[in-house]
Phi, psi and omega in degrees: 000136165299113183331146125300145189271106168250118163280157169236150217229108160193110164286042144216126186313314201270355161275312179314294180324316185281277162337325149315280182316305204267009157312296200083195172271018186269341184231124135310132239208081203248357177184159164199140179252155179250356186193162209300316197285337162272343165299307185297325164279348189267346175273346152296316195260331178271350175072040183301184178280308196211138205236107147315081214259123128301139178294316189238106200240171185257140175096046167130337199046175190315320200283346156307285217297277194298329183292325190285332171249033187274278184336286255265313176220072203303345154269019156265136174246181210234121190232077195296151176236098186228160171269352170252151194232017196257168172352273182338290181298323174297329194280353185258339157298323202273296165322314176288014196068032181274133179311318196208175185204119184233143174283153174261037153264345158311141144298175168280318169320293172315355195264288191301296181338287176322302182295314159301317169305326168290299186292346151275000173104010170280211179213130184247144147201146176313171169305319184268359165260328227286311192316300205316317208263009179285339210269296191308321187285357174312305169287014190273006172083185178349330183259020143308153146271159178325078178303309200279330162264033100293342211292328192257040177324138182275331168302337171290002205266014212258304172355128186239160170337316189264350184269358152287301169314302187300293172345316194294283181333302227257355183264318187293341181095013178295160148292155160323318175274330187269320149348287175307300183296347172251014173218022175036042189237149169294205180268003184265304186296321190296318178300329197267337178267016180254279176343288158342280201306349177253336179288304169316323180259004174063028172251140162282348174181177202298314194311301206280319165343298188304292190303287160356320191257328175282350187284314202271347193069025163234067190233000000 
């Protein structure tokens, strides 16, 4: 399989650098900017799978960079890496169409996994952001789906106790290893109820998992 291509987006050189290293050779690494006007051209000219957007840059910030190439390129998806963790910034990165949002206390494993996960077309978020944004779109009126015709999905009662506890986990955006460790099961077993839990509810990945659960209100 082909590396993904990442540009990474940071105005502090020794965070690109630091970021670099902990890729490895799991990512192609094709550019990086310290600020919105060289990210913007440097993601035009290399196109990368996925671009690692710090939030907060001098001339405009990340969410400048994704308003301005979202239309223009429409297959780079997009993965903020920010030190805020607050509210505000994940739901306003994410409205402008970013898959996903990690704090920069991820490893570097969990860092490639996310970037990989992204460039297949998932959606990543640390854990504890995962709320804000189920929360803000919950509230979003009309483009929600219908919770009161969904609510009683039949695939949950298919569910056993502990494939539930995954399912909850696994719609919040934990990993498989933050999983395995809050429910003291390994990291084999935690693949086997999740592999269930997507067959049994007739969902294909973690994205839909995530809607699916927020539909139903049970996150």
């Amino acid at each position: 399989m082909t590396p993904p291509r990442v540009f990474i987006v940071d105005d502090h050189a020794m965070v690109r650098a630091g970021v670099r290293a902990e890729l490895g050779t799991d990512v192609t690494v094709v550019g990086e900017a310290p600020d919105v006007p060289a990210a913007v051209d440097g993601i035009r000219a290399t196109r990368p799978d996925v671009v690692l957007l710090d939030v907060h840059l001098p001339g405009g910030g990340g969410l400048a960079v994704l308003e301005t190439l979202r239309g223009e390129l429409p297959d780079v998806r997009w993965l903020a890496l920010s030190v805020s963790d607050a509210a505000e910034d994940v739901i306003a990165v994410i409205r402008a169409g970013a898959r996903g949002y990690v704090t920069k206390t991820i490893s570097g494993p969990d860092l490639v996994a996310a970037v990989h996960r992204v460039a297949d077309g998932d959606v990543v978020f640390s854990p504890r952001l995962a709320g804000f944004v189920l929360d803000a779109f919950s509230a979003a009126g009309p483009a929600s789906p219908a919770p009161a015709e969904e609510a009683t999905d039949p695939g949950l009662d298919l569910l056993s106790a502990r494939e539930r506890e995954v399912m909850q986990l696994l719609a919040r955006g934990y990993t498989y290893r933050e999983i395995g460790s809050r429910l003291f099961i390994s990291v084999k077993t935690v693949e086997s109820h999740a592999s269930n839990v997507l067959r049994k509810l007739q969902l294909s990945n973690r994205n839909e998992l995530t809607r699916w659960a927020a539909t139903n209100r049970l996150l």
